[in-house]
SEDO-989332 format. One line per field, with one value per atom (N, C-alpha, C, O): x, y negated, z negated; residue number from 1; chain. Coordinates in Angstrom, 1 decimal. Example, Ala and Ser with C-alpha at 12.3 -4.5 7.8 and 13.67 -1.06 7.14 Angstrom:
// SEDO-989332
c1 [13.2, 12.3, 13.2, 14.2, 12.8, 13.7, 12.9, 13.4]
c2 [5.7, 4.5, 3.3, 3.3, 2.2, 1.1, 0.0, -1.1]
c3 [-7.8, -7.8, -7.8, -8.5, -7.1, -7.1, -7.9, -8.0]
dovo [1, 1, 1, 1, 2, 2, 2, 2]
lovo [A, A, A, A, A, A, A, A]
This chain:
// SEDO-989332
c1 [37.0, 37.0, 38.2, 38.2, 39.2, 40.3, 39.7, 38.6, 40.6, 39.9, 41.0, 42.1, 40.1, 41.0, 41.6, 42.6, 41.4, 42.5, 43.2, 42.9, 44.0, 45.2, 44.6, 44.4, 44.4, 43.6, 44.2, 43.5, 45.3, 45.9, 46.5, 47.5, 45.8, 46.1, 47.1, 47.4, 47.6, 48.3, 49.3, 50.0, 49.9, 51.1, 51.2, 52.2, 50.6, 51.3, 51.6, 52.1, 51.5, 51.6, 53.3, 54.1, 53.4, 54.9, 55.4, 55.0, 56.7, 58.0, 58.8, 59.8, 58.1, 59.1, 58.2, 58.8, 56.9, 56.1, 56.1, 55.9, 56.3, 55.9, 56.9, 56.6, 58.6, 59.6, 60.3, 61.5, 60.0, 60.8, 61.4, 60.9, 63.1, 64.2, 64.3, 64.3, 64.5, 64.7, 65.5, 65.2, 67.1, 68.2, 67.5, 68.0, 66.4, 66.2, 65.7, 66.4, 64.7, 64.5, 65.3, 65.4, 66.5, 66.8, 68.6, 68.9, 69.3, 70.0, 69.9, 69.1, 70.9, 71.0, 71.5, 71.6, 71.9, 73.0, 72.1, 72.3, 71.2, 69.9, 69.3, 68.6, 69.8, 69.1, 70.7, 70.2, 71.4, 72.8, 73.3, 73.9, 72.8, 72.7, 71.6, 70.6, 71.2, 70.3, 70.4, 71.4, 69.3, 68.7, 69.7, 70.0, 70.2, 71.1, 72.8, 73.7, 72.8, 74.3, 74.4, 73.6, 75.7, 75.7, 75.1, 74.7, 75.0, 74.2, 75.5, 75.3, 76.6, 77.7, 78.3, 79.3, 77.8, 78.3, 77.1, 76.8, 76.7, 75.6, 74.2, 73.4, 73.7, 72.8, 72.4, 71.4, 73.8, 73.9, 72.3, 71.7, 71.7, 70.5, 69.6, 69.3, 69.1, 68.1, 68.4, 67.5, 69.7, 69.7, 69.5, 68.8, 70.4, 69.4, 68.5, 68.3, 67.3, 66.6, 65.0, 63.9, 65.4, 64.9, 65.7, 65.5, 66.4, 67.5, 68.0, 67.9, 68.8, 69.2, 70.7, 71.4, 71.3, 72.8, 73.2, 72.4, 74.1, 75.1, 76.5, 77.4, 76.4, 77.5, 78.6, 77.8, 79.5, 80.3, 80.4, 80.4, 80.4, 80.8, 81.9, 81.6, 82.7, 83.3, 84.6, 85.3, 85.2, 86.5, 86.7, 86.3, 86.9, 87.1, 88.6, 89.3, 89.1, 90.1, 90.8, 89.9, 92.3, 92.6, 92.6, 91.6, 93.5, 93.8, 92.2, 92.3, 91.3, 89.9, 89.7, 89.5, 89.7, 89.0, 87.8, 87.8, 86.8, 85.3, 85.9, 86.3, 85.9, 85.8, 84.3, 83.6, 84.0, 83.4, 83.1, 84.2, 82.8, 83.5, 82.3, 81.1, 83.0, 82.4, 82.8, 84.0, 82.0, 82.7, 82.5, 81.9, 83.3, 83.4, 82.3, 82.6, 81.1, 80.1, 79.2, 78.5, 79.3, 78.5, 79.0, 78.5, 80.4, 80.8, 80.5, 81.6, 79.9, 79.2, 78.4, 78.7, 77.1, 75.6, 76.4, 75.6, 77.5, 77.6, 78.4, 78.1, 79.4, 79.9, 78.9, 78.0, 79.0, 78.3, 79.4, 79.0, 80.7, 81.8, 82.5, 82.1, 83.4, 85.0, 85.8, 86.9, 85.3, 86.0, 85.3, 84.3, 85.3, 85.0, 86.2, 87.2, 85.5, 86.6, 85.6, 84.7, 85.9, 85.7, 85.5, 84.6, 86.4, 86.7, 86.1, 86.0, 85.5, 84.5, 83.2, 82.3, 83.0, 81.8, 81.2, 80.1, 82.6, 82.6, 83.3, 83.7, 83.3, 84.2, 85.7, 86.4, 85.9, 87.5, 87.9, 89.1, 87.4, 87.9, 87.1, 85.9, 87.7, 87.0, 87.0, 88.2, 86.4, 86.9, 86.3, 85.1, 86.7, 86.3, 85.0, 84.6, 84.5, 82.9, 82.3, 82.9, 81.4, 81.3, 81.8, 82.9, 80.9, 81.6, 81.8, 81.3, 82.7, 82.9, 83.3, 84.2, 82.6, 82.6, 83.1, 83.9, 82.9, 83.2, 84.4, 84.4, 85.7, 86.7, 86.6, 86.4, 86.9, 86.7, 88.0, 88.4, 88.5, 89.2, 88.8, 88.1, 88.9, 88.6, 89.8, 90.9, 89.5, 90.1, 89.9, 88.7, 90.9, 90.0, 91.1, 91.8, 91.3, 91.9, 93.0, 94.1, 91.9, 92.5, 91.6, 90.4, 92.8, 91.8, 92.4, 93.4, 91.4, 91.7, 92.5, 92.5, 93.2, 93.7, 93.0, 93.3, 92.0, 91.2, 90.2, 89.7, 90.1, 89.0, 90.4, 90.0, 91.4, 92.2, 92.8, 93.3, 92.7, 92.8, 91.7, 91.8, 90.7, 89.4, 89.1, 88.6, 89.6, 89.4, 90.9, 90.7, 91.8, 92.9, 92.3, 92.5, 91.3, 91.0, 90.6, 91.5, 89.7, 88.4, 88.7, 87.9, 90.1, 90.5, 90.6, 91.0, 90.4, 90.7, 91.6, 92.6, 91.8, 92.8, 92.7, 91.6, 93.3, 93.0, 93.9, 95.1, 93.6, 94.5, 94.1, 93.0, 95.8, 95.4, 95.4, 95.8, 94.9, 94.5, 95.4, 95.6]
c2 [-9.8, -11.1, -11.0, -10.1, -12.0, -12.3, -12.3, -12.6, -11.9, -11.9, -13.2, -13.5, -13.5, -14.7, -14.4, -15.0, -13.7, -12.9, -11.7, -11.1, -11.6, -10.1, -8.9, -8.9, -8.2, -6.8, -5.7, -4.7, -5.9, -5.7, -6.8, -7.6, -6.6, -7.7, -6.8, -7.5, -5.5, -5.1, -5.3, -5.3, -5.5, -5.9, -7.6, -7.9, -8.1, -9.5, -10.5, -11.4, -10.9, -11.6, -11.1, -11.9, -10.6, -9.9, -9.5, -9.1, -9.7, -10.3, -9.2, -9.2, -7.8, -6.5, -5.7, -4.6, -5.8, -5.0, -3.4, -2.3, -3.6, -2.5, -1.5, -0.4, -1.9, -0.9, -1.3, -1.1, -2.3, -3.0, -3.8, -4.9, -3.7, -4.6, -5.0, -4.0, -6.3, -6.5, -5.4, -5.1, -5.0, -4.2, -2.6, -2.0, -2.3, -0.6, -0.6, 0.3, -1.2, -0.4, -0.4, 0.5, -1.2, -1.7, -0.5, -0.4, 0.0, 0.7, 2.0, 2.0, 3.3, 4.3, 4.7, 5.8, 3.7, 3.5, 3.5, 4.5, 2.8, 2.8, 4.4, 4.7, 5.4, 6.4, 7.6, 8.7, 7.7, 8.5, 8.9, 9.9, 7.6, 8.6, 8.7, 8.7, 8.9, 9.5, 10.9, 11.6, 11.1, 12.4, 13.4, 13.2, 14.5, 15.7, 15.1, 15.8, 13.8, 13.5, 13.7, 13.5, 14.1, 14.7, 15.5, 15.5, 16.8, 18.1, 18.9, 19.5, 18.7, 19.2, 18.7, 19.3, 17.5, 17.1, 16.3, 16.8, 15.3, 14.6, 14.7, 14.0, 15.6, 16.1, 17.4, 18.0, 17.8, 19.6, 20.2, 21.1, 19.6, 20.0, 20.1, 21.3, 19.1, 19.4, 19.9, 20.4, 19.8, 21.1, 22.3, 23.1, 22.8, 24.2, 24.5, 25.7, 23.0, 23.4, 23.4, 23.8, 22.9, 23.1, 23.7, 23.4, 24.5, 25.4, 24.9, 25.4, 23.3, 22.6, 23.1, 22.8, 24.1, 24.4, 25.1, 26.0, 25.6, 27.4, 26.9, 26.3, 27.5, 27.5, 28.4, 29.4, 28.8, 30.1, 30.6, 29.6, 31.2, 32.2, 33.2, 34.2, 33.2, 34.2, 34.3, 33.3, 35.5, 36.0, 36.8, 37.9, 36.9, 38.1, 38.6, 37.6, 39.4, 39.8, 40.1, 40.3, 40.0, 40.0, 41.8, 42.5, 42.0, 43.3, 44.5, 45.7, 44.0, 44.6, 45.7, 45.3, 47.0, 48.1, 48.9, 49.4, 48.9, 49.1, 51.0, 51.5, 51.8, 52.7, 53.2, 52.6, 54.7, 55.3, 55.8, 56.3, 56.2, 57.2, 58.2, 58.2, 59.3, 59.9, 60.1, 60.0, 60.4, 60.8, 62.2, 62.7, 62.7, 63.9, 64.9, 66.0, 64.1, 64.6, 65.3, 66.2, 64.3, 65.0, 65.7, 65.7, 66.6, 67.7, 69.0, 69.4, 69.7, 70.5, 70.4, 71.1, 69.5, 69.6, 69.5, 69.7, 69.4, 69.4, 70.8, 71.5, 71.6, 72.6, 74.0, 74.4, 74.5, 75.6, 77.2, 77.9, 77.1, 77.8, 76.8, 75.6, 77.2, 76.7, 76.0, 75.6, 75.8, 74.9, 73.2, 73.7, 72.2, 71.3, 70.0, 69.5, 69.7, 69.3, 67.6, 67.5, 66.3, 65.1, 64.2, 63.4, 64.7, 64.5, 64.1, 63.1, 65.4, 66.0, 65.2, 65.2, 64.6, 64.7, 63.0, 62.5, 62.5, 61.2, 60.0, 58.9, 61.3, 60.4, 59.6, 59.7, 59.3, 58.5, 58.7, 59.0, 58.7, 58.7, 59.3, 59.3, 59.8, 60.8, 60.0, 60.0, 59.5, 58.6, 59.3, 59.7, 59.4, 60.2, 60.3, 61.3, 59.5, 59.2, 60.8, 61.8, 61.2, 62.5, 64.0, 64.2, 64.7, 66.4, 67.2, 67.2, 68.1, 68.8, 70.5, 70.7, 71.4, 72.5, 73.3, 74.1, 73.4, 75.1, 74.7, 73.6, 75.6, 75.2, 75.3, 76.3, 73.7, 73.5, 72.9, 71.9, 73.4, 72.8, 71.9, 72.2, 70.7, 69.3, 68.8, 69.0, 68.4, 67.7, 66.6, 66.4, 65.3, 63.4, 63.0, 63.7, 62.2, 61.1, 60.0, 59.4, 60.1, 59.4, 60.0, 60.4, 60.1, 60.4, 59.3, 58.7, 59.0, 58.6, 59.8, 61.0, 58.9, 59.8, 60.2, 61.1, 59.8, 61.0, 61.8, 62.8, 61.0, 62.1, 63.8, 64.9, 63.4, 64.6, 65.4, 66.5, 64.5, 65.4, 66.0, 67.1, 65.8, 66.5, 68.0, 69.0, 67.8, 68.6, 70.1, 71.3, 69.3, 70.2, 71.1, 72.3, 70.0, 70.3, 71.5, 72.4, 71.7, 72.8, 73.8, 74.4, 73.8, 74.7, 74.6, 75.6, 73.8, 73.5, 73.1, 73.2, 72.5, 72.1, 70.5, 70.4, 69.3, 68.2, 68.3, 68.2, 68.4, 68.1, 67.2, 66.9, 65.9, 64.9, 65.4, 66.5, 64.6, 64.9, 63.7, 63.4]
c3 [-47.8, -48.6, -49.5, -50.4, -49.6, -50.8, -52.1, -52.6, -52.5, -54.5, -54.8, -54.5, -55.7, -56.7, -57.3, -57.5, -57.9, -59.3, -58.4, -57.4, -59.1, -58.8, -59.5, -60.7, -58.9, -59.2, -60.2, -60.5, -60.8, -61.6, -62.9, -62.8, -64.0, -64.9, -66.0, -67.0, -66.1, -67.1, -67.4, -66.4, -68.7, -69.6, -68.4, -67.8, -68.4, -67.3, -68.2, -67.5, -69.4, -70.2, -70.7, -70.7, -70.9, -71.7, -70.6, -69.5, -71.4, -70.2, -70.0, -69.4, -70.9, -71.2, -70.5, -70.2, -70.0, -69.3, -70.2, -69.7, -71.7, -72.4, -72.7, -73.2, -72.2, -72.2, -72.8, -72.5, -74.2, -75.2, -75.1, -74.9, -75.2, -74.9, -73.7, -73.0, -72.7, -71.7, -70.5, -69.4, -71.7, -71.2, -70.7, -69.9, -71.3, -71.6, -70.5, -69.9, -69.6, -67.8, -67.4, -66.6, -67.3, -66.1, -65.5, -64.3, -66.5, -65.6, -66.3, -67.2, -66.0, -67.0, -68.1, -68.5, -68.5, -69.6, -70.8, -71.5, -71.2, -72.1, -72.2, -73.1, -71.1, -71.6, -71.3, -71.4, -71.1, -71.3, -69.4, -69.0, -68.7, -67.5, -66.5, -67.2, -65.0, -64.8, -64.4, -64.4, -64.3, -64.4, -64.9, -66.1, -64.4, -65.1, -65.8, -66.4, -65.5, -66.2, -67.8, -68.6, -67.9, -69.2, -70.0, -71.1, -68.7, -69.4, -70.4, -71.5, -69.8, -70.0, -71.4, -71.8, -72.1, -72.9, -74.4, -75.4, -74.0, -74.7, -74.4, -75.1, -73.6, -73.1, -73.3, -73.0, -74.2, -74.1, -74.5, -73.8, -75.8, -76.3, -75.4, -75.1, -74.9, -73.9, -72.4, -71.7, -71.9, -71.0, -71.3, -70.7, -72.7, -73.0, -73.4, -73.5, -73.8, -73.9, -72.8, -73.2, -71.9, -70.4, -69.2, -68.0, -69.8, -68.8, -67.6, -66.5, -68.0, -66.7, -66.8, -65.9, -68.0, -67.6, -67.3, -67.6, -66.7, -65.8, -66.2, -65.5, -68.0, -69.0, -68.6, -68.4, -68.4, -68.1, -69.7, -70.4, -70.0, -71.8, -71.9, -71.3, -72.3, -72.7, -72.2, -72.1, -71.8, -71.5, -70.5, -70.9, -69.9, -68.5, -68.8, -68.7, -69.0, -69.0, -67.0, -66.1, -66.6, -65.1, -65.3, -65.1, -65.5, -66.0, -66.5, -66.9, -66.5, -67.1, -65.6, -64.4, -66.1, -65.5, -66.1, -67.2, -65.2, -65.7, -65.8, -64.7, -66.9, -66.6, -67.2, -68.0, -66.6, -67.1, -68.4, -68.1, -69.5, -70.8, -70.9, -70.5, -71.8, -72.3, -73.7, -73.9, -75.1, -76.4, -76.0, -75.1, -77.3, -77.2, -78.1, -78.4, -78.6, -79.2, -78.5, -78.9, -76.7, -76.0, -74.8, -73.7, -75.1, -73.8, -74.7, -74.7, -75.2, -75.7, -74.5, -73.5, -74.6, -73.4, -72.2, -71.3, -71.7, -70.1, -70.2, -69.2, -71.0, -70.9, -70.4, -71.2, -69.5, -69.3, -70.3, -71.2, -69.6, -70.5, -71.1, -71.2, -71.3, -72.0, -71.7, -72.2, -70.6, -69.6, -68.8, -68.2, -68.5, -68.2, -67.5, -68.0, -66.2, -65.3, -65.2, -64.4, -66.1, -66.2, -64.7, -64.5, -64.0, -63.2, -61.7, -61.0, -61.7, -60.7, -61.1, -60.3, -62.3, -62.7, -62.9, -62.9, -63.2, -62.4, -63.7, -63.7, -64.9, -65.9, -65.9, -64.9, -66.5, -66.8, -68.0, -68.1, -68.8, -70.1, -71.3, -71.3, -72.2, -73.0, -74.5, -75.0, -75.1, -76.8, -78.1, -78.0, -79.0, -80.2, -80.7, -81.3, -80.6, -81.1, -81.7, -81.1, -82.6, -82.1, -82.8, -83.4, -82.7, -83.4, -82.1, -81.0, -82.8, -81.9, -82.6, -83.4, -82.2, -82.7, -82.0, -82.5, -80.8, -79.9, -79.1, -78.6, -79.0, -78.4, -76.7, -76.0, -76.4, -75.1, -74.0, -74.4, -72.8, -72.4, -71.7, -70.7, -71.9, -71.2, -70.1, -70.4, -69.0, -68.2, -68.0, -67.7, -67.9, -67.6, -67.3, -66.7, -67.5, -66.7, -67.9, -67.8, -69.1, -70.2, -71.3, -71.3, -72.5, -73.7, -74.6, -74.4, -75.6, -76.6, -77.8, -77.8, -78.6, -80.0, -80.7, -81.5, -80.7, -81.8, -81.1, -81.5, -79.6, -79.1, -78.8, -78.5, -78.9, -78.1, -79.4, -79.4, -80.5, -82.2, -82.3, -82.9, -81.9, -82.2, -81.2, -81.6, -80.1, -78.8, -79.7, -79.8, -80.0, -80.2, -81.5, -81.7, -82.4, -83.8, -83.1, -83.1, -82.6, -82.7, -81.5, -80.8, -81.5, -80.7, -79.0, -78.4, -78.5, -77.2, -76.6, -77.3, -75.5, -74.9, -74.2, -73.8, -74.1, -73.9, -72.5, -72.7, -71.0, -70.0, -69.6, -69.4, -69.2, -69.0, -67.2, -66.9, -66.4, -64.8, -64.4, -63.2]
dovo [1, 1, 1, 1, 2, 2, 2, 2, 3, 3, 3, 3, 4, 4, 4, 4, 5, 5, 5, 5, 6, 6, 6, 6, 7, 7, 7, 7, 8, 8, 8, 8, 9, 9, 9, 9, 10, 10, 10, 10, 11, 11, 11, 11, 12, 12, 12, 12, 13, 13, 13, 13, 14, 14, 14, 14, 15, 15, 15, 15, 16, 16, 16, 16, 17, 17, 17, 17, 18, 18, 18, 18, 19, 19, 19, 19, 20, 20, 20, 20, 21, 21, 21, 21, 22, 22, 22, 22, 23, 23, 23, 23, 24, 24, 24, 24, 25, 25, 25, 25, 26, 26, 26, 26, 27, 27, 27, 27, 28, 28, 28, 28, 29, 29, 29, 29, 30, 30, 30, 30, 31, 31, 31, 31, 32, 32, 32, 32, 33, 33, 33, 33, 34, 34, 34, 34, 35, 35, 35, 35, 36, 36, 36, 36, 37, 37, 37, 37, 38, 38, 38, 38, 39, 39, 39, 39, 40, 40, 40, 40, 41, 41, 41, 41, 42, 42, 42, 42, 43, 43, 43, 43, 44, 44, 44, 44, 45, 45, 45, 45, 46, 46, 46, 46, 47, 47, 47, 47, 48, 48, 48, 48, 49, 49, 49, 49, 50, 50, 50, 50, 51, 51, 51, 51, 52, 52, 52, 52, 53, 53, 53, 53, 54, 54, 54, 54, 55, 55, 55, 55, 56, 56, 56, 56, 57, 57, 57, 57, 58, 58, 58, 58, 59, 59, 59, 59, 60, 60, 60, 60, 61, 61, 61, 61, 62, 62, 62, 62, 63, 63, 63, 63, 64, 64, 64, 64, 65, 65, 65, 65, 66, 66, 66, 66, 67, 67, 67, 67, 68, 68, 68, 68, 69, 69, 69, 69, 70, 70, 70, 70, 71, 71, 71, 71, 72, 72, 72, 72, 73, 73, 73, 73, 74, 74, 74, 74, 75, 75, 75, 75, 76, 76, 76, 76, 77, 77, 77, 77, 78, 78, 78, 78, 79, 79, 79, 79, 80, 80, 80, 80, 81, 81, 81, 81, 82, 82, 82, 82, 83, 83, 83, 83, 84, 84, 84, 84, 85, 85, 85, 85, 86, 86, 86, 86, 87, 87, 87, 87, 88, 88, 88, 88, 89, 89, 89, 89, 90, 90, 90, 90, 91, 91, 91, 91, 92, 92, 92, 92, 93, 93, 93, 93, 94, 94, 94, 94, 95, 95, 95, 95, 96, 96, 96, 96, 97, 97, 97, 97, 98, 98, 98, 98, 99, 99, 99, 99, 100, 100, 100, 100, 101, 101, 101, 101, 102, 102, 102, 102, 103, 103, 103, 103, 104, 104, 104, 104, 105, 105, 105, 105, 106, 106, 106, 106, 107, 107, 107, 107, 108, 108, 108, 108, 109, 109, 109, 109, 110, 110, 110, 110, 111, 111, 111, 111, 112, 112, 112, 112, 113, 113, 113, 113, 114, 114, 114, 114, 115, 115, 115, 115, 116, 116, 116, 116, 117, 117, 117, 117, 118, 118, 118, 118, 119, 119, 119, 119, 120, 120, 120, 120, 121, 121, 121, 121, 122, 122, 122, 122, 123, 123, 123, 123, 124, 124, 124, 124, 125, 125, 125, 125, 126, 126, 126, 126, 127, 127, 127, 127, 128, 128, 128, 128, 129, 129, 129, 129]
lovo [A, A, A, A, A, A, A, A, A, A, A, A, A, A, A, A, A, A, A, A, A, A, A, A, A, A, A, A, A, A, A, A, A, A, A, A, A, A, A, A, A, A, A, A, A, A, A, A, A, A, A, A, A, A, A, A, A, A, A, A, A, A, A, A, A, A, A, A, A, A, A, A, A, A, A, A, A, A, A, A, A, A, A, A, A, A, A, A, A, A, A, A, A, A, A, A, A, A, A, A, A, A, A, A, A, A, A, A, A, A, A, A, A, A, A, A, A, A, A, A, A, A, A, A, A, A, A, A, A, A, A, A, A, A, A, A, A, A, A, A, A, A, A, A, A, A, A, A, A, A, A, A, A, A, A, A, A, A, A, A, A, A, A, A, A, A, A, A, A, A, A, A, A, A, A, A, A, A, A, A, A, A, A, A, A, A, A, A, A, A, A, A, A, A, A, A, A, A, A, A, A, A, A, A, A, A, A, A, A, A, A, A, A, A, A, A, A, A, A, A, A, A, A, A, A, A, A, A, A, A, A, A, A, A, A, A, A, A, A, A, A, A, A, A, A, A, A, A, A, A, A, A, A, A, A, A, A, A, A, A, A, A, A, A, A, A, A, A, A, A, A, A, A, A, A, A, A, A, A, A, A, A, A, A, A, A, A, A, A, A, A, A, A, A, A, A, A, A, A, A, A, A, A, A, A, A, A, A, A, A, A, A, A, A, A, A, A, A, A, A, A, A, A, A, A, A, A, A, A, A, A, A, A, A, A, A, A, A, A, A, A, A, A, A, A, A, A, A, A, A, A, A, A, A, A, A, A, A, A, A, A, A, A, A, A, A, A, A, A, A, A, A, A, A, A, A, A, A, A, A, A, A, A, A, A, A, A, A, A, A, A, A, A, A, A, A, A, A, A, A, A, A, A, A, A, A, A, A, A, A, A, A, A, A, A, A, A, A, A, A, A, A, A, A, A, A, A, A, A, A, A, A, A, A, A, A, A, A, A, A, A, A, A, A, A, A, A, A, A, A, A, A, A, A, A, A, A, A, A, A, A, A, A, A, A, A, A, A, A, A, A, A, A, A, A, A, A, A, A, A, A, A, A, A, A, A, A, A, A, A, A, A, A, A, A, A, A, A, A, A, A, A, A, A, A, A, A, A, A, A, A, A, A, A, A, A]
């Protein structure tokens, strides 16, 4: 059986259907855009703060080599004698950080200046490989 009335009577009197200004449903400009536009810019806040962005940060250097290091506080614990070969062991580079007491000949690849003042301090030898 037909109904007489429309089965739905909500907001039907008002000509805004409850979304204020005529202008505000009707395109995306009333809200900055649809959906993810302008995460990159006027939107920034709430893409980070619903993790809608993949920011790049920082600096990469071209020239950047990952090396290994070691200070020289801790070739003492790897020295069995007097001698220690960086090399073999999978280091690159040796940097000051660190004491150094027992005279040790070190071998690497690269030292820093004070790790190789310190190596010389305490009686050792600093060979570059």
């Amino acid at each position: 059986m037909a109904r007489k009335e429309k089965k739905t009577k909500f907001m039907r009197g008002l000509h805004t259907h409850g979304h204020g200004n005529k202008k505000k449903w009707r395109g995306g400009g009333s809200r900055g855009g649809r959906g993810e536009a302008g995460k990159y810019h006027h939107k920034k806040t709430w893409a980070m703060r619903w993790g809608k962005v993949n920011e790049k940060r920082g600096f990469t250097s071209i020239g950047r080599k990952d090396r290994k290091v070691i200070n020289v506080g801790d070739l003492e614990e790897l020295t069995e004698n007097n001698s220690i070969n960086l090399v073999e062991l999978g280091y690159d580079k040796v940097l000051g950080s660190g004491e150094i007491k027992k005279a040790i000949n070190v071998e690497a690849v690269e030292f820093s200046k004070i790790a190789k003042e310190k190596i010389e301090k305490a009686g050792g030898h600093a060979i570059q490989v």
